[in-house]
N, C-alpha and C positions, 0 to 999 in steps of 0.2 A: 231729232235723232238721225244721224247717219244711215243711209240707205248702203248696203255690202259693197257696193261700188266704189261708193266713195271713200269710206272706210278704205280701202285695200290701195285707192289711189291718192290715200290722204290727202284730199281733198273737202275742203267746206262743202256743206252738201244743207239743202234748205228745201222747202214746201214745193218749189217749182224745179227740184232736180232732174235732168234732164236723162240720168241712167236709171233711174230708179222701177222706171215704166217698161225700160230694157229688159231687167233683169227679172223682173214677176213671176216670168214662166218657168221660171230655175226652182226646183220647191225646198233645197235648203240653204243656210245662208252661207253658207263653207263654200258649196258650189256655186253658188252668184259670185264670190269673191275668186273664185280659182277661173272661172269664166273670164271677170273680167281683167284681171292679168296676164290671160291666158293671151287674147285680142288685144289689150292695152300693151304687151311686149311685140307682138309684129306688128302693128300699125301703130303704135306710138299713141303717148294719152294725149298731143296736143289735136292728133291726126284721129282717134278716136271722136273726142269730145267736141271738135268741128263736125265732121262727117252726124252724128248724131243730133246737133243741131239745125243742120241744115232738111231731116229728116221733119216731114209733120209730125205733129203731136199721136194722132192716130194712125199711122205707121210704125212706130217706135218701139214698139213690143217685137216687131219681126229683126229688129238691128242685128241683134247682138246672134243670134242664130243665120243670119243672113255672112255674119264675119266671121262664125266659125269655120263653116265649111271652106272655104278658100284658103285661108290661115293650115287647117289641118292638114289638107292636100298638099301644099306648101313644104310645109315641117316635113311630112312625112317620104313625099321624094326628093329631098332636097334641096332644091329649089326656092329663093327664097332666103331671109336673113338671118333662119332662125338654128 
């Protein structure tokens, strides 16, 4: 089954998905999914899903929280492509 990540990035998504550990801390699946388009439109999914990779496996949980905050700050004083 699709993990809200992948889902949202239509993407194949399998047992060793690489956002799926990302998104854990999010507790519903709407918001895992608004998260990650949220991050996947300012850094780009191919820019995400490298960046993520190159991430240990137990580091991975902090990603996707570690992307919002710059991303937000960003959007919010305009600055940025968003």
């Amino acid at each position: 089954m699709s993990c809200n990540g992948c889902r949202v990035l239509r993407k194949g998504c399998s047992e060793s998905c690489i956002l799926r550990p990302c998104l854990q801390w999010i507790e519903t699946a709407e918001a895992q999914g608004h998260a990650t388009v949220f991050v996947a439109k300012f850094f780009g999914r191919a820019g995400l899903m490298s960046f993520i990779s190159n991430v240990p496996e137990n580091q991975r949980p902090g990603v996707v929280p570690g992307f919002e905050s710059p991303a937000s700050f960003w959007r919010d004083t305009g600055t940025g492509f968003l």
